[in-house]
C-alpha positions in Angstrom: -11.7 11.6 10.6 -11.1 11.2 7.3 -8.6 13.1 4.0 -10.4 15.9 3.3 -11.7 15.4 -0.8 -8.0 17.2 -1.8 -5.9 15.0 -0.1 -8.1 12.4 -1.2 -7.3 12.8 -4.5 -3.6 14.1 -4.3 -3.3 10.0 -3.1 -5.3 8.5 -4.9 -3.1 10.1 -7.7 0.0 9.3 -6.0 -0.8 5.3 -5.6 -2.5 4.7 -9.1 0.9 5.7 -10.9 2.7 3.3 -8.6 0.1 0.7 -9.1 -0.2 0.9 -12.9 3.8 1.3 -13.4 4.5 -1.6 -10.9 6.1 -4.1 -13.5 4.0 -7.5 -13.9 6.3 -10.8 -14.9 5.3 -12.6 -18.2 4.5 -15.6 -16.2 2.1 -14.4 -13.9 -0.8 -12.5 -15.8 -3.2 -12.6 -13.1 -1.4 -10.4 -10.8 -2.1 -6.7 -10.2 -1.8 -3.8 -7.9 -4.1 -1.7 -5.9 -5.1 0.4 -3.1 -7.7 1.1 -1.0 -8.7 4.4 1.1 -10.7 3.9 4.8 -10.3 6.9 6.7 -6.6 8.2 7.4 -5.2 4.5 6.6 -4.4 4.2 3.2 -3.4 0.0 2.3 -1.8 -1.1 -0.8 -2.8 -4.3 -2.1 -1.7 -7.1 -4.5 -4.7 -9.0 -6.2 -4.2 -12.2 -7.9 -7.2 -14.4 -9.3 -8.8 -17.2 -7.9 -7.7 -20.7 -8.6 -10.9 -21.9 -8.1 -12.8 -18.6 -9.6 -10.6 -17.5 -12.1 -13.0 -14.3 -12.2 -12.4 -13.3 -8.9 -9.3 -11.5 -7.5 -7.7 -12.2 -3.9 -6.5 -9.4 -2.2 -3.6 -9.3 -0.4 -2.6 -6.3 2.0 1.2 -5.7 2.1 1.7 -2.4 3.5 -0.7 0.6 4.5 0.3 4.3 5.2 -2.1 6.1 8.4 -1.8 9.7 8.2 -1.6 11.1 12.0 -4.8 13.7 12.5 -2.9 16.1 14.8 0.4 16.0 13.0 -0.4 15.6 9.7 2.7 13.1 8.9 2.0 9.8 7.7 3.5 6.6 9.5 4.3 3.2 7.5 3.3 -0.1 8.9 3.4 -3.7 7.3 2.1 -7.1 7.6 3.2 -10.1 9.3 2.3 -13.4 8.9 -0.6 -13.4 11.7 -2.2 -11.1 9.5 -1.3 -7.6 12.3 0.0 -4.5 11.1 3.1 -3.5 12.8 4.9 0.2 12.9 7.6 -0.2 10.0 10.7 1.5 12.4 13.5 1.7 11.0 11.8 4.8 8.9 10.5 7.7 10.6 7.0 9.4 10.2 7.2 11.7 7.6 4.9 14.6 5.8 6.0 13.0 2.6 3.7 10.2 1.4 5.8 10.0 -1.6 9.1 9.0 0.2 7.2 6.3 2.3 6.0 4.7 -1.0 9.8 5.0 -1.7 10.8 2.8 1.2 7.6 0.1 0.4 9.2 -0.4 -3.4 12.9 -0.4 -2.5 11.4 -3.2 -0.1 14.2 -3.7 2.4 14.7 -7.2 3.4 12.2 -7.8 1.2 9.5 -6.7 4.1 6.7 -5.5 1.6 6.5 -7.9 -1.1 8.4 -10.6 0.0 
């Protein structure tokens, strides 16, 4: 199942504020933020260039929101270093996608963006 075309939007909204306000150091120009939508899983990415292709980006999943089809309530998961995404626990599901973005940029112990 898939967000219907209003929630769709309503996140895409959401994540391209956060992505184009995330700050970007002086030193590292070839560094962005992005976020792709597949489904109910919503992943936030950080792209840097290509050593070896300097027109080509990398893309680098560091956390991802799924939205629950019964409930509604979206859950918060994050990455480790096997490359699995694992339920972020410490912070409940919520209806809010906004607060769970919240949690990903206050990055405790620096989980998201180590």
């Amino acid at each position: 199942m898939r967000l219907t075309d209003f929630e769709r939007a309503r996140v895409s909204l959401l994540l391209e504020r956060y992505c184009s306000n995330k700050p970007v150091q002086a030193d590292t120009p070839r560094l962005r933020f992005s976020f792709a939508i597949r489904g109910t899983f919503v992943t936030l990415l950080k792209e840097r260039t290509n050593s070896r292709r300097p027109d080509a980006w990398l893309q680098i999943p560091f956390a991802q929101f799924r939205r629950e089809r019964t409930s509604s309530v979206w859950t918060l998961y994050s990455r480790d270093r096997a490359r699995r995404w694992l339920l972020y626990d410490p912070i409940p599901a919520s209806k809010r996608l906004d607060f769970l973005l919240q949690v990903v940029e206050a990055n405790p112990c620096a989980t998201f963006l180590g």
